[in-house]
N, C-alpha and C positions, 0 to 999 in steps of 0.2 A: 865408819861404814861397815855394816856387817853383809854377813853374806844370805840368799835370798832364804826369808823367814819360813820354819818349819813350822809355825804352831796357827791354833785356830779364829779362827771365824766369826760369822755373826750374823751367819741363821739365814741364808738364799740355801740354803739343804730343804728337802723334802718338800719342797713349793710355797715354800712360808711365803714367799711374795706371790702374787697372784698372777699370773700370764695375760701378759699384753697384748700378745700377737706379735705378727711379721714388725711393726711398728718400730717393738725392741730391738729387736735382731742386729741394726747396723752397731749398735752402739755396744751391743755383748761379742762382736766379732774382733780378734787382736791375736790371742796367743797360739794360734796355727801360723799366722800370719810372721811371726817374731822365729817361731820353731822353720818356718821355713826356710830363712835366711839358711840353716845350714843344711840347706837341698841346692845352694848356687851360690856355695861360698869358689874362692880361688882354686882347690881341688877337684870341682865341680868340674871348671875353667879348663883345666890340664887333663883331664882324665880325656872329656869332651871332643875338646879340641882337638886332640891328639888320635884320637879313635877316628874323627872326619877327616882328619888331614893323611892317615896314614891307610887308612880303610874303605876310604868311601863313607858309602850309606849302611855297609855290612853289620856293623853294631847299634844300630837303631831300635830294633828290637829288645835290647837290654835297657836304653831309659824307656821304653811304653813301659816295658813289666816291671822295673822298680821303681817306676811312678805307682804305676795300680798297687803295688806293693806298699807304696810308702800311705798310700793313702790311708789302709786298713790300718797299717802300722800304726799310723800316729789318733787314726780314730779311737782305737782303742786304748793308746795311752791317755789323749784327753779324757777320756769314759774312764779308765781308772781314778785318775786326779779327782774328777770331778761327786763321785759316789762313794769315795772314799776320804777324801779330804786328805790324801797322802800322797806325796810324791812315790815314783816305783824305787826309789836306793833307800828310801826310808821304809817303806813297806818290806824290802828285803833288808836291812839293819834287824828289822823287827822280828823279825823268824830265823837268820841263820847264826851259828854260834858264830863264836868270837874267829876260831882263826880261818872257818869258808866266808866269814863277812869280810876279813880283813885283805884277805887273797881276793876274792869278789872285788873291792873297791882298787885294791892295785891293777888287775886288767880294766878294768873303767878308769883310771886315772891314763894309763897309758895311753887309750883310744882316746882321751882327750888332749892328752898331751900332740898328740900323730894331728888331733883335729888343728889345734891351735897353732901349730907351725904351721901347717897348710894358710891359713888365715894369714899369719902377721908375714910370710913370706911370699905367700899372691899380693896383697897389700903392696908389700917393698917394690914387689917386680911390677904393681901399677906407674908409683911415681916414679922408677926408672925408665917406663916406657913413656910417660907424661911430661919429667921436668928432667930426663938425667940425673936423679937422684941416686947418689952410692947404694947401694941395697942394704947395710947395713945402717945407715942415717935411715933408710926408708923404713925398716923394722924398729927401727927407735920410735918413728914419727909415728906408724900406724899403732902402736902400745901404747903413746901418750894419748891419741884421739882417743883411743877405746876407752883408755882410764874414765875421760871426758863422758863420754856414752854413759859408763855404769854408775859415774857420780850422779849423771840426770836421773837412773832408775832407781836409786839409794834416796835421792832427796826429794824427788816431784814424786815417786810413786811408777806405777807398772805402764799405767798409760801413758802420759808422757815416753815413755822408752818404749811402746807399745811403737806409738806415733814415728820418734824420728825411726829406727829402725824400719818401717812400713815404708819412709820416706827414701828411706837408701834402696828397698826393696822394688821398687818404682823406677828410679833412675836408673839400677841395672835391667831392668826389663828393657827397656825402652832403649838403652847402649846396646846388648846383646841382641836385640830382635831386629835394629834397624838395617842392620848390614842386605837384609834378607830383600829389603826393599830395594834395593841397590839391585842385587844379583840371586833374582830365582834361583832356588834349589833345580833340578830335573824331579821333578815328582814321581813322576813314573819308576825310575829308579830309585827314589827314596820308596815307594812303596815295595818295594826288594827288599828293601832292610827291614822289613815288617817280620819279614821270615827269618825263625830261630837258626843261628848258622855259624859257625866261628871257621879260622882258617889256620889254625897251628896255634901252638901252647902260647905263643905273645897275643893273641886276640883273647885268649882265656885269661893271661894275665888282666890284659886290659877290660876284658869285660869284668871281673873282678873288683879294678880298681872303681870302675862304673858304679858298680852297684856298691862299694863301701861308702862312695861320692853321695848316693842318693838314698840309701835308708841307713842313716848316719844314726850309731847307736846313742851318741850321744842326743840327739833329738828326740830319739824314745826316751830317755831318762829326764830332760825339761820339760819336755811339752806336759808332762802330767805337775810339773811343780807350778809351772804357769797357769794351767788351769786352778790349781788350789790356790794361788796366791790372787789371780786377776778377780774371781770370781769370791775368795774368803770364805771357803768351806770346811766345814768342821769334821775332823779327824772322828770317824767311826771308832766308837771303844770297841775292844775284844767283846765278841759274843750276843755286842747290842745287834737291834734287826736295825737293820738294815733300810734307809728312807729314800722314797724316790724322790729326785731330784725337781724340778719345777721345769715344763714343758718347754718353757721358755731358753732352758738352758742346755736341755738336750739337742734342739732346733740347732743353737749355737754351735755348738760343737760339734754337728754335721758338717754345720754351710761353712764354720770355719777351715775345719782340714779342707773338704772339697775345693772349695774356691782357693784357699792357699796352694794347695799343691796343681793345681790347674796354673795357675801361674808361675808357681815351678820348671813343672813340666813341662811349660812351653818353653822357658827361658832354653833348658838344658837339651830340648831337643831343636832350638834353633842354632844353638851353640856347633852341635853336631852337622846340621845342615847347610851352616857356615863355612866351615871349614873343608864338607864334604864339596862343594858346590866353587870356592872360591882358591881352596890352598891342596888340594889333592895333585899327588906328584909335582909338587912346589917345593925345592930344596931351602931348609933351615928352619919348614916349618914342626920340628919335633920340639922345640922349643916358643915360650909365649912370646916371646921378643921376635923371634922369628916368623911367628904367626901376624904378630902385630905390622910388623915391618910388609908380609906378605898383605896383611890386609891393606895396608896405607897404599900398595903401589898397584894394586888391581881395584881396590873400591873408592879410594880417592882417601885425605887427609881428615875429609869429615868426619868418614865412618872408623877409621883409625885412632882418632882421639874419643870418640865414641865408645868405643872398647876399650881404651885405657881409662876412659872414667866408668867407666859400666866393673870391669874389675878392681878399681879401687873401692871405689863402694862394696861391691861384692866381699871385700877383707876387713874393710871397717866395721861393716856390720856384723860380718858373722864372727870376728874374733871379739866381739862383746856378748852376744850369745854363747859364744862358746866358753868364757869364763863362767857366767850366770851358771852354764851347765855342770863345770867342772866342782862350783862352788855346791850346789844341788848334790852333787853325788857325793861327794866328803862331810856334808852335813847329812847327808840318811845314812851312809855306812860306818861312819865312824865319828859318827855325831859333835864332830868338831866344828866349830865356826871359825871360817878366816874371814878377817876382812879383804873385801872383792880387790880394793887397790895395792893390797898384800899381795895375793893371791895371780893377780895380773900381772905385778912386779916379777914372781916368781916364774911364773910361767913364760914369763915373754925370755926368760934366757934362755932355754935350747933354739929356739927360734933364731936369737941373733948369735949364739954358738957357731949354729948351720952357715949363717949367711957370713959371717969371718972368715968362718974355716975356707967359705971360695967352694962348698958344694954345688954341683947342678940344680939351680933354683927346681926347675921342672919336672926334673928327675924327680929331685925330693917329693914333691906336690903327688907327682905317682903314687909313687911307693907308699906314702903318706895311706894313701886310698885304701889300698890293698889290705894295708894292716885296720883301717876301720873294716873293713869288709870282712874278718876274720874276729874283728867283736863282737860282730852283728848277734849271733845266735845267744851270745853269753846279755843281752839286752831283751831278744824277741822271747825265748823260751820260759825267762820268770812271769815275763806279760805276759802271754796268752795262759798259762798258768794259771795265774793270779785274776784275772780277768773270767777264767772259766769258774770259780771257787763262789758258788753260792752262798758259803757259808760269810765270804767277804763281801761279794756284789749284792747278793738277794735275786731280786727280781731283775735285775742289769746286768747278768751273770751272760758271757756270751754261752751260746748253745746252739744245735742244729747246723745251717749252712756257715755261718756268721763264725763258727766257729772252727768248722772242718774245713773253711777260706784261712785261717789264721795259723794253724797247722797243717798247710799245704805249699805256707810261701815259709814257716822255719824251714822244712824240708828240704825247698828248694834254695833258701841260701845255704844251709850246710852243705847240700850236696855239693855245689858250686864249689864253696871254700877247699870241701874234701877234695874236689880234683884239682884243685889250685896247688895245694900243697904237693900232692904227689905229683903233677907235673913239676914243682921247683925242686921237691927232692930226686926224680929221676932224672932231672934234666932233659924231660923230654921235650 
């Protein structure tokens, strides 16, 4: 089992196939869908929940704008994949010398690393909250399922794994959103949270950890491999021009990001709504076990196991995306191929490290956040980049608004991160 394929195609470039119309569209839509899974992995969960439980509705305004955020994000990463026939860690392998490529791929390893514990440790703290499972037997379990997951997209192919993953993706919709039917939010009050607003340097943590939850770097770096691999586009030579892709497929990778992260979006601002609504000044809920326990005894047993199967899924799924991803980046920057059940081996030990050692599951899951949140620009800034570069895009080159949107939101995540840091090193 190798790790997911860098090389080319077989000619859906430049519209060699002819445009069907809306007709096509269901069946070309998948890899936004797969990429979103880590927009409502288990850190999602903790960041979420924890903002509604301890704040209200005050940080609401942070998932609207790194939804509308993530959206542009990962459009324009699909649009790279997809007119270039390259993943973005292979497209940057391709340009940067040996030791900024090699440094590059070590902070992208990290942020996936920060990702993957977040996963297989929301995972563990599912079936703790579901069958009393040790946490440590839980991060064994949730590594072996995933192995399971990646063997499916190794041997049957992208759809197949396209498929179950959409499948998990579903079942935590429908866990996370149900509670809501049980016990309205205050809308009115949630419409407060609308407005940009924090309340001391731990809301800026948290809104931090928010926004590393939702434009997860590492999902910039897949979503553009998925599009090359689902789709089987051929690698643009240096210097050649540059071919428009087929109508067909640009439609796609609209209605894909759009509609994936609309279901995102909703998950994670119900998540918020949840907790604002049902566990606000509820003691114990700063922890998921706590939240959970809080939900079981105000929303009843149903919606309690609801959530623990809504976040179990949430870690299965996305700690197999999240290797796919990890594998992605090591094979563009340092163009090594591991096998994924290697590579999953390897990765799943800091995870269960953590969960030995007897750290703060939740805690971790935080912190976890913050530090993807502090990758972010080291992901956004080569894309819009590289995306802007006519010389690579051609005529798919962003430009105009499209583009002064895209260098408006790196901005405002650096800034963010900027004040993140100085508020931790001043201890303000």
């Amino acid at each position: 089992m190798s790790a997911p394929p860098t090389g080319p195609a077989s000619g859906l470039r430049a519209g060699q196939r002819p445009s069907a119309g809306w007709s096509r569209l269901p069946r070309l839509l998948g890899p936004a869908f797969v990429a979103a899974v880590a927009y409502v992995d288990p850190g999602n969960v903790a960041a979420n929940m924890t903002a509604g439980a301890q704040y209200g509705y005050l940080l609401l305004w942070v998932l609207v704008v790194s939804n509308a955020m993530a959206v542009l994000v990962q459009y324009l990463s699909a649009r790279l994949g997809l007119v270039t026939g390259q993943s973005l860690p292979q497209l940057l392998g391709g340009r940067l010398r040996t030791g900024p490529r090699r440094a590059f791929w070590l902070q992208a390893e990290i942020v996936a690393a920060a990702t993957d514990l977040a996963e297989v440790v929301g995972g563990a703290l599912a079936l703790s909250i579901l069958f009393g499972t040790p946490l440590l037997l839980g991060g064994v379990i949730v590594g072996t399922v995933s192995m399971a997951l990646l063997a499916v997209q190794s041997r049957r192919g992208q759809r197949p794994f396209e498929r179950v993953v959409m499948g998990l993706l579903a079942v935590l919709t429908l866990g996370f959103l149900c509670g809501l039917f049980v016990d309205a939010p205050d809308w009115g009050a949630a419409a407060g949270g609308l407005v940009p607003q924090f309340a001391g340097t731990p809301t800026v943590v948290l809104a931090a950890s928010m926004l590393g939850a939702t434009v997860m770097p590492h999902a910039v770096y897949v979503h553009s491999a998925l599009v090359r691999d689902r789709y089987d586009v051929q690698a643009t030579a240096p210097g050649a021009t540059v071919a428009r892709p087929s109508g067909d497929l640009l439609r796609a990778i609209r209605w894909d990001v759009v509609l994936s992260l609309i279901i995102a979006g909703t998950v994670n601002i119900a998540m918020l709504l949840l907790a604002a609504s049902s566990l606000a000044g509820v003691a114990g809920t700063d922890t998921l076990e706590g939240a959970h326990a809080a939900i079981t005894a105000s929303l009843g047993p149903v919606v309690g196991v609801a959530f623990g199967i809504a976040l179990l899924a949430s870690g299965l799924a996305s700690t197999s995306v999240g290797c796919y991803a990890g594998a992605t980046i090591m094979a563009g920057l340092l163009r090594i191929r591991v096998p994924l059940l290697l590579r999953r081996a390897i990765t799943l030990v800091p995870a269960l490290a953590l969960l030995a050692w007897g750290a703060d599951p939740t805690l971790s899951l935080v912190l976890s956040q913050v530090l993807l949140s502090l990758g972010i620009p080291f992901a956004l800034i080569p894309l819009v980049r590289l995306c802007s570069d006519r010389g690579l895009m051609g005529s798919l080159a962003v430009r105009g608004w499209l583009r002064a949107a895209a260098w408006a939101v790196v901005a405002a995540v650096v800034a963010l991160n900027v004040v993140l840091v100085g508020l931790t090193v001043l201890g303000g």
